[in-house]
PDBQT receptor file of N, H, CA, C and O in Angstrom, charges set to zero:
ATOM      1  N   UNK A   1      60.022  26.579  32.290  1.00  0.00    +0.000 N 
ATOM      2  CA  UNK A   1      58.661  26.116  32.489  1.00  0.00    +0.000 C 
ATOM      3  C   UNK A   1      58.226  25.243  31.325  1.00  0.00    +0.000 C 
ATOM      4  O   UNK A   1      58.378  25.502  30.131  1.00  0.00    +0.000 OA
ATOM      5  N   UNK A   2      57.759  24.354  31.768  1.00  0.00    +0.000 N 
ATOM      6  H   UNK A   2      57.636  24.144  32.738  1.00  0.00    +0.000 HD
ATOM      7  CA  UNK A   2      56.625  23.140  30.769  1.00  0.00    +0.000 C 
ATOM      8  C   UNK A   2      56.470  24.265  29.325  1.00  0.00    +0.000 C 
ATOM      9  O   UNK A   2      56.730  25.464  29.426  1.00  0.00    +0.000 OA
ATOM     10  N   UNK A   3      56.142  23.807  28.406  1.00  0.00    +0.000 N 
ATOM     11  H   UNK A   3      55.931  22.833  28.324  1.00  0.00    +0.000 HD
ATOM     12  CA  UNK A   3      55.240  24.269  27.286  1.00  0.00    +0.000 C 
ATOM     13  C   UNK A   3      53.596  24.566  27.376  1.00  0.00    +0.000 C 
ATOM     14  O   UNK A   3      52.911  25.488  26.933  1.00  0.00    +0.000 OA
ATOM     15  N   UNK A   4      53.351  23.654  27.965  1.00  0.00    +0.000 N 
ATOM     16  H   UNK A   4      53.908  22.905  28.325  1.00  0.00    +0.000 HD
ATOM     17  CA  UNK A   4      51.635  23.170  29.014  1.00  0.00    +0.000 C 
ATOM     18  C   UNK A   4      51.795  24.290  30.211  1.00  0.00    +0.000 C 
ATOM     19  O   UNK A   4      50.774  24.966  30.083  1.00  0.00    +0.000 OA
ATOM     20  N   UNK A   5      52.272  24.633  30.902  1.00  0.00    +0.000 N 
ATOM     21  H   UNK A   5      53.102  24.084  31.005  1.00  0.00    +0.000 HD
ATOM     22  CA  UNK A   5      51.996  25.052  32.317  1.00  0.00    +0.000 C 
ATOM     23  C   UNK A   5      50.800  25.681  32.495  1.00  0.00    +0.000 C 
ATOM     24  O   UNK A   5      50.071  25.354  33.432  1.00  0.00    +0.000 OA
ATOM     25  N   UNK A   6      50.427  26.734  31.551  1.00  0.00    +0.000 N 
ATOM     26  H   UNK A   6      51.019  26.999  30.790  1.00  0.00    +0.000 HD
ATOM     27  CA  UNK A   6      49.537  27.535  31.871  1.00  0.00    +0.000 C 
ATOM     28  C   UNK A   6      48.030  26.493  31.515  1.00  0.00    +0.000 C 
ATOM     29  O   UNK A   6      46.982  26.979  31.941  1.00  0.00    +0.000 OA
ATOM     30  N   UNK A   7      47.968  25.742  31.107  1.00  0.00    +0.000 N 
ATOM     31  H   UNK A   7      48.819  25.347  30.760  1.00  0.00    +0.000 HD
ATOM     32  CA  UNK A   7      47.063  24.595  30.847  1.00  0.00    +0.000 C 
ATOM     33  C   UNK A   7      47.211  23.645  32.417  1.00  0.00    +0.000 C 
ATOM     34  O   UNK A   7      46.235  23.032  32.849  1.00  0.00    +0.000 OA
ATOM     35  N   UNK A   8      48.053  23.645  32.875  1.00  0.00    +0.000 N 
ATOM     36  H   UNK A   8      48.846  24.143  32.524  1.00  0.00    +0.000 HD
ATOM     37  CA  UNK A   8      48.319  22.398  33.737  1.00  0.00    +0.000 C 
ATOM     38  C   UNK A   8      47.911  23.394  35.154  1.00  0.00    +0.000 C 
ATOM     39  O   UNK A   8      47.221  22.920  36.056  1.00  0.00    +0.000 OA
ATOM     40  N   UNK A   9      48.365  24.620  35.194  1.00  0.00    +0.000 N 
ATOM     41  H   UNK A   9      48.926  25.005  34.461  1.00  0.00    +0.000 HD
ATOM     42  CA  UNK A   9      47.470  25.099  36.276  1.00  0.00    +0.000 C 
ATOM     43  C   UNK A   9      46.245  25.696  36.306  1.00  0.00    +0.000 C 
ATOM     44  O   UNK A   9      45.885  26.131  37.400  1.00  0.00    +0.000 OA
ATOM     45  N   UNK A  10      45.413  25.843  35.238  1.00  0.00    +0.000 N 
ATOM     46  H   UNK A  10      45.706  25.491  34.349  1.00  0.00    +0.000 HD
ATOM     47  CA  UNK A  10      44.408  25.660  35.130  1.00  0.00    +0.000 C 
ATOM     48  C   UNK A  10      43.968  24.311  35.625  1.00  0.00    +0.000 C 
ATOM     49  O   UNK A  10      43.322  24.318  36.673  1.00  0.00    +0.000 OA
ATOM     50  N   UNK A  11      44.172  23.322  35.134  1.00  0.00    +0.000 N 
ATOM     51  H   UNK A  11      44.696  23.316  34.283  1.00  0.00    +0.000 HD
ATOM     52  CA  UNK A  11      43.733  22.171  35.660  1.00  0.00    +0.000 C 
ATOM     53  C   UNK A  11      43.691  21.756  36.836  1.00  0.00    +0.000 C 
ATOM     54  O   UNK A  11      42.760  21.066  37.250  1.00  0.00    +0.000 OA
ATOM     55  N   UNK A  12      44.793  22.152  37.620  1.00  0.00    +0.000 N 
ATOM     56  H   UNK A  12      45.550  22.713  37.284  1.00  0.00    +0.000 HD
ATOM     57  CA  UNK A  12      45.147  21.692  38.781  1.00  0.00    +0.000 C 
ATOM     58  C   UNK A  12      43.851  22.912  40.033  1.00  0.00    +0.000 C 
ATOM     59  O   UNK A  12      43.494  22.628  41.176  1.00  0.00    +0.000 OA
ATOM     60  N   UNK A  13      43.560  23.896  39.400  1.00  0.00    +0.000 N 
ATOM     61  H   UNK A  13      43.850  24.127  38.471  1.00  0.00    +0.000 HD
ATOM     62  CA  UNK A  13      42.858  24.569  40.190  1.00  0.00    +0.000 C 
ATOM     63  C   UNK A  13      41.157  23.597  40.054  1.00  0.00    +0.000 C 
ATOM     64  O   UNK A  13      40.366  23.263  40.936  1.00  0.00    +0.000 OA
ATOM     65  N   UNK A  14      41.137  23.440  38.866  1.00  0.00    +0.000 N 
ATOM     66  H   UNK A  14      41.779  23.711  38.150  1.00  0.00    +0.000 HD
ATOM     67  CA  UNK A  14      39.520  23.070  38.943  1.00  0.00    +0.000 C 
ATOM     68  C   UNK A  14      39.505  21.554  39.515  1.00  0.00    +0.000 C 
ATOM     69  O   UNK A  14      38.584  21.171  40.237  1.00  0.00    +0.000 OA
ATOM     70  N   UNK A  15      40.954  20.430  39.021  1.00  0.00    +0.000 N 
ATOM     71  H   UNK A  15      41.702  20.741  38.435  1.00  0.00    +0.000 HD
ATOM     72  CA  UNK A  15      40.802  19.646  39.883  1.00  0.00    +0.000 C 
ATOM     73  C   UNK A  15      40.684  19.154  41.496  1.00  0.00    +0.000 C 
ATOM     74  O   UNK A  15      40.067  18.256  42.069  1.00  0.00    +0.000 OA
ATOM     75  N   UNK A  16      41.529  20.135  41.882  1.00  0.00    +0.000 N 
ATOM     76  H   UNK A  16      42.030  20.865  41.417  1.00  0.00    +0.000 HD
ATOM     77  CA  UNK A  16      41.149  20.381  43.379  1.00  0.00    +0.000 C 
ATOM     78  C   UNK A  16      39.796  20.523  43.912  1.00  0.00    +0.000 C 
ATOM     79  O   UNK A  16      39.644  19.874  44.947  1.00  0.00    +0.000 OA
ATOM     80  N   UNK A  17      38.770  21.169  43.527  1.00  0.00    +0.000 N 
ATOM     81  H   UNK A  17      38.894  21.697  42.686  1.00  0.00    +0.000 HD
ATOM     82  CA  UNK A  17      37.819  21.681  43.681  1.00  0.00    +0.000 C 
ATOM     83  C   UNK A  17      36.564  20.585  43.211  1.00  0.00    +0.000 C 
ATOM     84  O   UNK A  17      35.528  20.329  43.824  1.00  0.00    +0.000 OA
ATOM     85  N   UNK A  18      36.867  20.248  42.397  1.00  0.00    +0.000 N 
ATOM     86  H   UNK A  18      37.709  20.456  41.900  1.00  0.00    +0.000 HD
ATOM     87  CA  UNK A  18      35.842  18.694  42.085  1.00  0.00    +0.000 C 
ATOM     88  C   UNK A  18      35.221  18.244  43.302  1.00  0.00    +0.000 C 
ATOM     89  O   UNK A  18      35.771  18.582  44.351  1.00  0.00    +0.000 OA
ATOM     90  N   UNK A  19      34.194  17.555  43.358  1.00  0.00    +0.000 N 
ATOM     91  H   UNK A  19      33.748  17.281  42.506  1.00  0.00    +0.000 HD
ATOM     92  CA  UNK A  19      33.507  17.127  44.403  1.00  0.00    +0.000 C 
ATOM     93  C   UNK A  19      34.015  15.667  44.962  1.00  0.00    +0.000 C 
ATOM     94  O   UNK A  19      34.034  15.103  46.056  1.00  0.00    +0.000 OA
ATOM     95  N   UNK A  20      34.409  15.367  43.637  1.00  0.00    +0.000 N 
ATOM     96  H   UNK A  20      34.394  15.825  42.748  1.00  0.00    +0.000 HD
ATOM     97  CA  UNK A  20      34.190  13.530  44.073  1.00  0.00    +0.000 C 
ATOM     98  C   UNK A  20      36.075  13.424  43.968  1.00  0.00    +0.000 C 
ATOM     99  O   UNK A  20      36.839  14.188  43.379  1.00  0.00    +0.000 OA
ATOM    100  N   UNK A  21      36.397  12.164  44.792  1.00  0.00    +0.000 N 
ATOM    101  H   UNK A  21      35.776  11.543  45.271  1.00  0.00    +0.000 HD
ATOM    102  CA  UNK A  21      37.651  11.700  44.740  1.00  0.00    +0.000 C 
ATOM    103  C   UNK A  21      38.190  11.310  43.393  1.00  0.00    +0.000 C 
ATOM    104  O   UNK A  21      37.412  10.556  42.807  1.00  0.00    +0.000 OA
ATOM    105  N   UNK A  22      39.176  11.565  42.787  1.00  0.00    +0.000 N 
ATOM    106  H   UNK A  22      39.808  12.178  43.263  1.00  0.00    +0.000 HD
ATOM    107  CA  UNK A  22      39.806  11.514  41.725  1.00  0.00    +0.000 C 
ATOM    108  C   UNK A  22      41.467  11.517  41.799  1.00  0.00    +0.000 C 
ATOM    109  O   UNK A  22      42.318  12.193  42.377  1.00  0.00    +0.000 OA
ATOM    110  N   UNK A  23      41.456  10.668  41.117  1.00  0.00    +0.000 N 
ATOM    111  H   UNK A  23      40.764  10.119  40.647  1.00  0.00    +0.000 HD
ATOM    112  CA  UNK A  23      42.973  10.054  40.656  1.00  0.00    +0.000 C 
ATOM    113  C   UNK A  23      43.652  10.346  39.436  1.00  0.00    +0.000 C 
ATOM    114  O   UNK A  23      42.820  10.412  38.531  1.00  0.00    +0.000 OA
ATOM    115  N   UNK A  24      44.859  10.556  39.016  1.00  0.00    +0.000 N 
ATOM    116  H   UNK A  24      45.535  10.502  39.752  1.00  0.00    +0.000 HD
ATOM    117  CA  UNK A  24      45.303  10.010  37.704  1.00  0.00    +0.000 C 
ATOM    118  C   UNK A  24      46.805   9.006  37.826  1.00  0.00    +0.000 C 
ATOM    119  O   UNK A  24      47.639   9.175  38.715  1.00  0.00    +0.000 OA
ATOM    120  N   UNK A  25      46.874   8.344  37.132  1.00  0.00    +0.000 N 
ATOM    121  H   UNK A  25      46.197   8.207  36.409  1.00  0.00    +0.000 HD
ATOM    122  CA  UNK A  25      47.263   7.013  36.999  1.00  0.00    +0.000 C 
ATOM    123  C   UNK A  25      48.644   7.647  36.018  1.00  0.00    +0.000 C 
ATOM    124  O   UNK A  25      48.507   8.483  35.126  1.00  0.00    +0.000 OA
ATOM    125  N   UNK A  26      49.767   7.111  36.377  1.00  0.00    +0.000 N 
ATOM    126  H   UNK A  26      49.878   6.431  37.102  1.00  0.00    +0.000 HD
ATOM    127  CA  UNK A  26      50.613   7.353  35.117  1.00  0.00    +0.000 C 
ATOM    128  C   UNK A  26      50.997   5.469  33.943  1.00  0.00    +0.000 C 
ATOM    129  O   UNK A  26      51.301   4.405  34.483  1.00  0.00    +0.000 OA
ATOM    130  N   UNK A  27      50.931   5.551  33.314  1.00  0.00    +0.000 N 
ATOM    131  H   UNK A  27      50.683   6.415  32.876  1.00  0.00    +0.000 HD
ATOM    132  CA  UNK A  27      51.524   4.553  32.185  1.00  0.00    +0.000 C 
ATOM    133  C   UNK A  27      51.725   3.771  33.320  1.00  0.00    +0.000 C 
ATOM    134  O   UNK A  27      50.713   3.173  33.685  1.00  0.00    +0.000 OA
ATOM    135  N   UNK A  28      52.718   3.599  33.981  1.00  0.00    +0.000 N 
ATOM    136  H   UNK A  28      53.540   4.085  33.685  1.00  0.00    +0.000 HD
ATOM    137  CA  UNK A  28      53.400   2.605  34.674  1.00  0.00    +0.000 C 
ATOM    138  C   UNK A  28      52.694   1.783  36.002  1.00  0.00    +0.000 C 
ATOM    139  O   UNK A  28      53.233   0.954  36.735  1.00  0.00    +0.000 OA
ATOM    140  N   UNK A  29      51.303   2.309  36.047  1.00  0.00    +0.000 N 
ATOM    141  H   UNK A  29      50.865   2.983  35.452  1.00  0.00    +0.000 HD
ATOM    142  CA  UNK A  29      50.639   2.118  37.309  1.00  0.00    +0.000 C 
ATOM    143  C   UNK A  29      50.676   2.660  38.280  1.00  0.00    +0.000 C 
ATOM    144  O   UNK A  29      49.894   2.099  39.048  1.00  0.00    +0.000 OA
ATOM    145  N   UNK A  30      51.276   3.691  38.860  1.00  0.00    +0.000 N 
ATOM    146  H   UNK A  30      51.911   4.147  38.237  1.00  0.00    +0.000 HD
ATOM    147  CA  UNK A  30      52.086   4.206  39.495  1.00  0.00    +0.000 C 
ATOM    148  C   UNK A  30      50.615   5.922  39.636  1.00  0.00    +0.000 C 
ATOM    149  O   UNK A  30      50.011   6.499  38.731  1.00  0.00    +0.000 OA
ATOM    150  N   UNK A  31      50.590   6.180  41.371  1.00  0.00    +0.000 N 
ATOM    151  H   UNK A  31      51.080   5.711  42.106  1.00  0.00    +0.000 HD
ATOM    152  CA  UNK A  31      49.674   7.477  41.060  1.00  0.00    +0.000 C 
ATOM    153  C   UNK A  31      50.310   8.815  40.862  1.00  0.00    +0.000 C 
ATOM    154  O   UNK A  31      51.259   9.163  41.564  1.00  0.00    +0.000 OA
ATOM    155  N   UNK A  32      49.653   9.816  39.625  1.00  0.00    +0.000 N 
ATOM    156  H   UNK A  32      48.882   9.534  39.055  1.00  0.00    +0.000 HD
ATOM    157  CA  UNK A  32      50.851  10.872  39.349  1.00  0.00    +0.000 C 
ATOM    158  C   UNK A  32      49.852  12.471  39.789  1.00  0.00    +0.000 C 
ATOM    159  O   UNK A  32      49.974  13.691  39.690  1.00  0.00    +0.000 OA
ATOM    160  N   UNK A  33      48.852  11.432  40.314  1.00  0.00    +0.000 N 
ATOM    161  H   UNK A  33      48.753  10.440  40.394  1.00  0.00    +0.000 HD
ATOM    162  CA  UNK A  33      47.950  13.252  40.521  1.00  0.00    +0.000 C 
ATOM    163  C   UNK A  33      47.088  12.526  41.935  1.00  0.00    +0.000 C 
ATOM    164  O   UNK A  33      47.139  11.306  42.095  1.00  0.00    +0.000 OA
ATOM    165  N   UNK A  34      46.434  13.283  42.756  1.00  0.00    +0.000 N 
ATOM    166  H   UNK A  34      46.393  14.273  42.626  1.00  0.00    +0.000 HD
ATOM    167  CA  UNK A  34      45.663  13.523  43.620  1.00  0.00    +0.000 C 
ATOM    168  C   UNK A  34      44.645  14.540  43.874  1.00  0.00    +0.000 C 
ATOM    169  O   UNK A  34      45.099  15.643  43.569  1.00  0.00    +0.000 OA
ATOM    170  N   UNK A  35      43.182  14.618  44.408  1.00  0.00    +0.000 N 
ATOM    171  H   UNK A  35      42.813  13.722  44.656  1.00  0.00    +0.000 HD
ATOM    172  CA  UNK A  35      43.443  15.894  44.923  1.00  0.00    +0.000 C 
ATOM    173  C   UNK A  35      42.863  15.408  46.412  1.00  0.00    +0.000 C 
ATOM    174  O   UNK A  35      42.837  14.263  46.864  1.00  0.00    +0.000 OA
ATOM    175  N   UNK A  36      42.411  16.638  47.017  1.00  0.00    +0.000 N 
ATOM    176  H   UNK A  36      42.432  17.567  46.650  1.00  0.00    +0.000 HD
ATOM    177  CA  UNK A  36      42.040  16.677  48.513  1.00  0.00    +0.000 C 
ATOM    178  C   UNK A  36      40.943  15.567  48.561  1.00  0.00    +0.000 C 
ATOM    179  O   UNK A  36      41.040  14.961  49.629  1.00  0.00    +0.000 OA
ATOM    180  N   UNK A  37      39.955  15.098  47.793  1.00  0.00    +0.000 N 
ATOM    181  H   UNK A  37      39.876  15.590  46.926  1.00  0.00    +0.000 HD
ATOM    182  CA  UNK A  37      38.612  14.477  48.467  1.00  0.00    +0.000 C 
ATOM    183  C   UNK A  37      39.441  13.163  48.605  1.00  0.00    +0.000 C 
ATOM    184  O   UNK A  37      39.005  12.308  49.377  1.00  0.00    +0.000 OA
ATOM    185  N   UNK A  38      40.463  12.956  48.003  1.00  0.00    +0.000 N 
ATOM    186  H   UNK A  38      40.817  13.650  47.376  1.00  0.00    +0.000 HD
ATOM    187  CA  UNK A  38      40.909  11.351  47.151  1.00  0.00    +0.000 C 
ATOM    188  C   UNK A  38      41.867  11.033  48.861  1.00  0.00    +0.000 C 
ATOM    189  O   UNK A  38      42.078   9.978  49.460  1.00  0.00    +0.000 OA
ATOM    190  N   UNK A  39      42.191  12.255  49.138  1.00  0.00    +0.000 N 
ATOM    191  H   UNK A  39      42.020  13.112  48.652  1.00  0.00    +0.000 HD
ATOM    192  CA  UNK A  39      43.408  11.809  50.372  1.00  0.00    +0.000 C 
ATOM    193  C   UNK A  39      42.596  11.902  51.539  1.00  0.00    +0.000 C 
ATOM    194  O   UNK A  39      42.989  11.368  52.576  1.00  0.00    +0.000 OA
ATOM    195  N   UNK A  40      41.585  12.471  51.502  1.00  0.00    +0.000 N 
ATOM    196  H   UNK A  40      41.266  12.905  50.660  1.00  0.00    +0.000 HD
ATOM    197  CA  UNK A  40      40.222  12.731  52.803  1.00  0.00    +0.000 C 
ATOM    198  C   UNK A  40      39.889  10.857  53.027  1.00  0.00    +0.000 C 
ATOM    199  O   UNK A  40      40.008   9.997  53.900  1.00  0.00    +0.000 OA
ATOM    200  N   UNK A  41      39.499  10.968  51.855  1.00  0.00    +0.000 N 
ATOM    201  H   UNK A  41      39.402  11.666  51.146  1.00  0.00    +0.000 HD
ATOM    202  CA  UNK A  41      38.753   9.530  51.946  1.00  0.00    +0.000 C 
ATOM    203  C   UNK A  41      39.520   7.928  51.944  1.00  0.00    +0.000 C 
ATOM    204  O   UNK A  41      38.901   6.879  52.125  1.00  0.00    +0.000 OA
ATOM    205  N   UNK A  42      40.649   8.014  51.753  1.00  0.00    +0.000 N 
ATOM    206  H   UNK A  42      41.151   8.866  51.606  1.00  0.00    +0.000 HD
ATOM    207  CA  UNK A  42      41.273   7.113  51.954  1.00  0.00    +0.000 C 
ATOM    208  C   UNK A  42      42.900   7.156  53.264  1.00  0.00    +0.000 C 
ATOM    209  O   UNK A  42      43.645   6.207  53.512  1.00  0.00    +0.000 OA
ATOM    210  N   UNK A  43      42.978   8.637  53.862  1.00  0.00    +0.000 N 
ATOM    211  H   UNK A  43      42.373   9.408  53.661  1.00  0.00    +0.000 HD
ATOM    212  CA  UNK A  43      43.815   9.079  54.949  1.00  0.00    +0.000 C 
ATOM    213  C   UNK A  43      45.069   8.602  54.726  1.00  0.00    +0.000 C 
ATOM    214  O   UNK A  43      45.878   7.894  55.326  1.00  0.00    +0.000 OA
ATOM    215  N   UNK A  44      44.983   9.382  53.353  1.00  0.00    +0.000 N 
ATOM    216  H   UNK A  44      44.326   9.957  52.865  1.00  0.00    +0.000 HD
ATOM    217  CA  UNK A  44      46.992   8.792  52.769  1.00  0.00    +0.000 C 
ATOM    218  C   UNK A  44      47.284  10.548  52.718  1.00  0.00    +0.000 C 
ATOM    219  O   UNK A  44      46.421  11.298  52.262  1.00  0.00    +0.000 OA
ATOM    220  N   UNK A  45      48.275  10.937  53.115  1.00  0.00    +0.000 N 
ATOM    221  H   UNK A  45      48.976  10.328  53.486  1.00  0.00    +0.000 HD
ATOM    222  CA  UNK A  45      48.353  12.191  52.499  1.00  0.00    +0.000 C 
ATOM    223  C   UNK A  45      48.935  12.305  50.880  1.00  0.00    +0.000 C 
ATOM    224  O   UNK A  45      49.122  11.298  50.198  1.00  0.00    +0.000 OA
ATOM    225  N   UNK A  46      49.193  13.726  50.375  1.00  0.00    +0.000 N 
ATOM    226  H   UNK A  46      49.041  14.544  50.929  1.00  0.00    +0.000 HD
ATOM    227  CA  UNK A  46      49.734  13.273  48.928  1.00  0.00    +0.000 C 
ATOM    228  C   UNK A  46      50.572  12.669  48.864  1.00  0.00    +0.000 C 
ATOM    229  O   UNK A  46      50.591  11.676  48.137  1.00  0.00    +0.000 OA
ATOM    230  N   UNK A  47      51.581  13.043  49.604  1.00  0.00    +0.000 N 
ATOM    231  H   UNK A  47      51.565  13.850  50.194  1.00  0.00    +0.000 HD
ATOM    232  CA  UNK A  47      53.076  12.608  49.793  1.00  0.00    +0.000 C 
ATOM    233  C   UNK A  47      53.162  10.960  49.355  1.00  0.00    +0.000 C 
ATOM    234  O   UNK A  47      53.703  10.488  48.354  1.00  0.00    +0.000 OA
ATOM    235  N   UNK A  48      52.398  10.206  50.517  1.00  0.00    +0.000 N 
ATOM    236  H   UNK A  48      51.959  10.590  51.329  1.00  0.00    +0.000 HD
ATOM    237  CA  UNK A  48      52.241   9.193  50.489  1.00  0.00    +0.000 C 
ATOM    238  C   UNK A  48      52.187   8.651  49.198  1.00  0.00    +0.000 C 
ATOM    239  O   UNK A  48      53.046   8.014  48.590  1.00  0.00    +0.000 OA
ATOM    240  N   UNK A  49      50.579   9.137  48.722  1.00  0.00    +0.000 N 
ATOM    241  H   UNK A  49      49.881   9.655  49.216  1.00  0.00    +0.000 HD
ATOM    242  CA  UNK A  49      50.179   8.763  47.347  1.00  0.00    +0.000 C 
ATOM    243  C   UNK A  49      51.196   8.438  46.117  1.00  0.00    +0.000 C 
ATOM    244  O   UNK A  49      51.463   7.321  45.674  1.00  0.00    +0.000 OA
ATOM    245  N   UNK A  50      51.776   9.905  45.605  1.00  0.00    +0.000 N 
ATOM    246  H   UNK A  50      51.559  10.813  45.964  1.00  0.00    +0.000 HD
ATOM    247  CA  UNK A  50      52.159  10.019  44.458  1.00  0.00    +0.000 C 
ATOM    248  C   UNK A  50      53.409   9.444  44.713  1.00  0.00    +0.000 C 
ATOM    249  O   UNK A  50      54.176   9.557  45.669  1.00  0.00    +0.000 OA
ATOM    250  N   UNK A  51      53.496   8.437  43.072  1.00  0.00    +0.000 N 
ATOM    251  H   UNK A  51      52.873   8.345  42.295  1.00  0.00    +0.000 HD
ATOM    252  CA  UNK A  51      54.444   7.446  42.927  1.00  0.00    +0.000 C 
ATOM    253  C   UNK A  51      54.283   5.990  43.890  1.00  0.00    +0.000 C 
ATOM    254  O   UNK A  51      55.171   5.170  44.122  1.00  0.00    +0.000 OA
ATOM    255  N   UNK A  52      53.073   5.971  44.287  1.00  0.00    +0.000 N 
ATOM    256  H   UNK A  52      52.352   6.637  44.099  1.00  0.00    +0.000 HD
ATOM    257  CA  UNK A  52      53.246   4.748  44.782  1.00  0.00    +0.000 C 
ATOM    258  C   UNK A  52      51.918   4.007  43.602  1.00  0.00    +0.000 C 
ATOM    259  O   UNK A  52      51.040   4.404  42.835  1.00  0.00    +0.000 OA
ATOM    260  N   UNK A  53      52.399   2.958  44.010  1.00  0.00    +0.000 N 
ATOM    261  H   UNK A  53      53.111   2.635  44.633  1.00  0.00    +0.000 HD
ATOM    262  CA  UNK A  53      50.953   1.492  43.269  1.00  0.00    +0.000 C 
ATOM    263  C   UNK A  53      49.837   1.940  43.464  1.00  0.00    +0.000 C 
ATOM    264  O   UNK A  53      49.580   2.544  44.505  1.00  0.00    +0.000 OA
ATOM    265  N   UNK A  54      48.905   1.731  42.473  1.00  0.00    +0.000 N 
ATOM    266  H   UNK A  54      49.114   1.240  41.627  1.00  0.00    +0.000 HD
ATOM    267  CA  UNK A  54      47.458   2.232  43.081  1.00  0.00    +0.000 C 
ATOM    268  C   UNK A  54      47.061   0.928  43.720  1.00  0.00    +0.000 C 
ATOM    269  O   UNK A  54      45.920   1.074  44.157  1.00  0.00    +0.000 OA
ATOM    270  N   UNK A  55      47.477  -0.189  43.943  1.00  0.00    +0.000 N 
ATOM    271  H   UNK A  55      48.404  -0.308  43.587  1.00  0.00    +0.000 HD
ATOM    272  CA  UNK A  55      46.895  -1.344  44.871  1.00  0.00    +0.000 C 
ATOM    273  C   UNK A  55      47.357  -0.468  46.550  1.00  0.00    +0.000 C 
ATOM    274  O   UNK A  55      47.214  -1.120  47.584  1.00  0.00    +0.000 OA
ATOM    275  N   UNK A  56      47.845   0.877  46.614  1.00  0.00    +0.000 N 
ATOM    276  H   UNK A  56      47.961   1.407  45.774  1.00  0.00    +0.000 HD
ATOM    277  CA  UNK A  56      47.822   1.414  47.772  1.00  0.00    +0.000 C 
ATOM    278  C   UNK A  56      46.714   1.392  48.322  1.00  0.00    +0.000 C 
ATOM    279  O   UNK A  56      46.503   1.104  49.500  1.00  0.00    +0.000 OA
ATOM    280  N   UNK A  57      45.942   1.689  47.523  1.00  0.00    +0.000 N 
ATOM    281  H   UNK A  57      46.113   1.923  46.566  1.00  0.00    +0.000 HD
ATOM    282  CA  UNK A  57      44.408   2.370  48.051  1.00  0.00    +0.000 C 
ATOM    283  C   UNK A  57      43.504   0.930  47.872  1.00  0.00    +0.000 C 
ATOM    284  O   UNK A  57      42.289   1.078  47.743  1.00  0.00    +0.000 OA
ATOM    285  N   UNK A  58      44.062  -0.472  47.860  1.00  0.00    +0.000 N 
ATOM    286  H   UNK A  58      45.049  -0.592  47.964  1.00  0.00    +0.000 HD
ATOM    287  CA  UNK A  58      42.990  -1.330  48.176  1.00  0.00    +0.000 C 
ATOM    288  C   UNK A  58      43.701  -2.272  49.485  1.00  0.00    +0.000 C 
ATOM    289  O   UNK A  58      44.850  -2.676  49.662  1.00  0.00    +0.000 OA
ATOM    290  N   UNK A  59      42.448  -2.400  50.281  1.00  0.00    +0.000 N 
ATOM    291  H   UNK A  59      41.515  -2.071  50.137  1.00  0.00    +0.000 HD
ATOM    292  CA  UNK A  59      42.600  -3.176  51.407  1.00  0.00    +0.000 C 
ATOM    293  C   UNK A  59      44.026  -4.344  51.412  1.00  0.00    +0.000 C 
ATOM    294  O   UNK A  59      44.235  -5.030  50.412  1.00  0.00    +0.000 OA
ATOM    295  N   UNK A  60      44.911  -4.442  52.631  1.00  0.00    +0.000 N 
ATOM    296  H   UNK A  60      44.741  -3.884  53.444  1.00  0.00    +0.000 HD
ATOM    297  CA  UNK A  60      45.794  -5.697  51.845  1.00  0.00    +0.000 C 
ATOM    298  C   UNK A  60      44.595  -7.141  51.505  1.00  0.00    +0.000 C 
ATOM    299  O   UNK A  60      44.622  -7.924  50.556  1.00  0.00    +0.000 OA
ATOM    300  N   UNK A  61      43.719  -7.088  52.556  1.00  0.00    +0.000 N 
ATOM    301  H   UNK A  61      43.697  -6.452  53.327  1.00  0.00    +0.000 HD
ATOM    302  CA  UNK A  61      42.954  -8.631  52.507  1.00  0.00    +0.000 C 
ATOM    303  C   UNK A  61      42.381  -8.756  51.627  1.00  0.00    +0.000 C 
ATOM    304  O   UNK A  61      41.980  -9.918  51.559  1.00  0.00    +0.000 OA
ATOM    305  N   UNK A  62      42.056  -8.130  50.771  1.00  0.00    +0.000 N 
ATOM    306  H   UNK A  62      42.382  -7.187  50.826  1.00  0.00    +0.000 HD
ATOM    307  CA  UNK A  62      41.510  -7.322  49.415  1.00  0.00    +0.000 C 
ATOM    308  C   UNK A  62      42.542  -8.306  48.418  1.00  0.00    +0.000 C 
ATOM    309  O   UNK A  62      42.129  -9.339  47.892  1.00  0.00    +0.000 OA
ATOM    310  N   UNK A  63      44.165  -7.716  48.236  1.00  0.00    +0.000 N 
ATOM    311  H   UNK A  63      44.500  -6.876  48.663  1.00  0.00    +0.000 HD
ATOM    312  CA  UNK A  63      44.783  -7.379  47.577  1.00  0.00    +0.000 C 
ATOM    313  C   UNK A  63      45.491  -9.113  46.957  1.00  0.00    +0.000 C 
ATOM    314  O   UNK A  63      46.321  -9.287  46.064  1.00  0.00    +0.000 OA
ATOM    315  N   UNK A  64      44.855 -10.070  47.741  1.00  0.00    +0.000 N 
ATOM    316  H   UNK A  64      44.181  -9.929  48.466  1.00  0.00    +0.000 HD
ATOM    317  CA  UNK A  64      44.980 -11.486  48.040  1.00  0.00    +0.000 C 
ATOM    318  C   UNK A  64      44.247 -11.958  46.730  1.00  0.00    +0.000 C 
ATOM    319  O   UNK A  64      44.700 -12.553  45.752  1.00  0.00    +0.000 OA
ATOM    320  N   UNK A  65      42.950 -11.502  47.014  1.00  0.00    +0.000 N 
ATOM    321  H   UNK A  65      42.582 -11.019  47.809  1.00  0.00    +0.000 HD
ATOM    322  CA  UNK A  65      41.805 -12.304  46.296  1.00  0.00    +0.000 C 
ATOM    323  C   UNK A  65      41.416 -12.189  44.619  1.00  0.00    +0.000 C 
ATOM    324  O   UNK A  65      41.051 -11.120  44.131  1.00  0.00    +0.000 OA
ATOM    325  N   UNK A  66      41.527 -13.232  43.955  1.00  0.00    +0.000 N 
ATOM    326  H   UNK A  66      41.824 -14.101  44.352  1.00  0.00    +0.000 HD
ATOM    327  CA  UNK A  66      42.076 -12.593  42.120  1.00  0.00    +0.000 C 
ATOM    328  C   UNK A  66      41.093 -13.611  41.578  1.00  0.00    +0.000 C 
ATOM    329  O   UNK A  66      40.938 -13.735  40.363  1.00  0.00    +0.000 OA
TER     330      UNK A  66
């Protein structure tokens, strides 16, 4: 087990539970956390999510315009 674990599931319980959609981002751009409001509101499941681009979660016609 991690050195952290008992820190990291703490976290993972209160992050779930948060109200508002929330992300975390790893270094590389890349998404390394989720919880439920974040996959409600955009109808990616986690699976989907984690490890992909966060330009996942913007429109492609969106993804054009700079």
């Amino acid at each position: 087990m991690p050195k952290n674990w008992e820190a990291e599931w703490k976290l993972g319980g209160v992050f779930d539970l948060l109200p508002d959609a929330v992300l975390v981002v790893s270094k590389d751009g890349t998404i390394s956390r989720v919880n439920d409001q974040l996959t409600a509101m955009f109808g990616y499941s986690r699976e989907e999510l984690l490890g992909s681009p966060t330009e996942i979660l913007v429109p492609e016609r969106a993804r054009a315009i700079h």
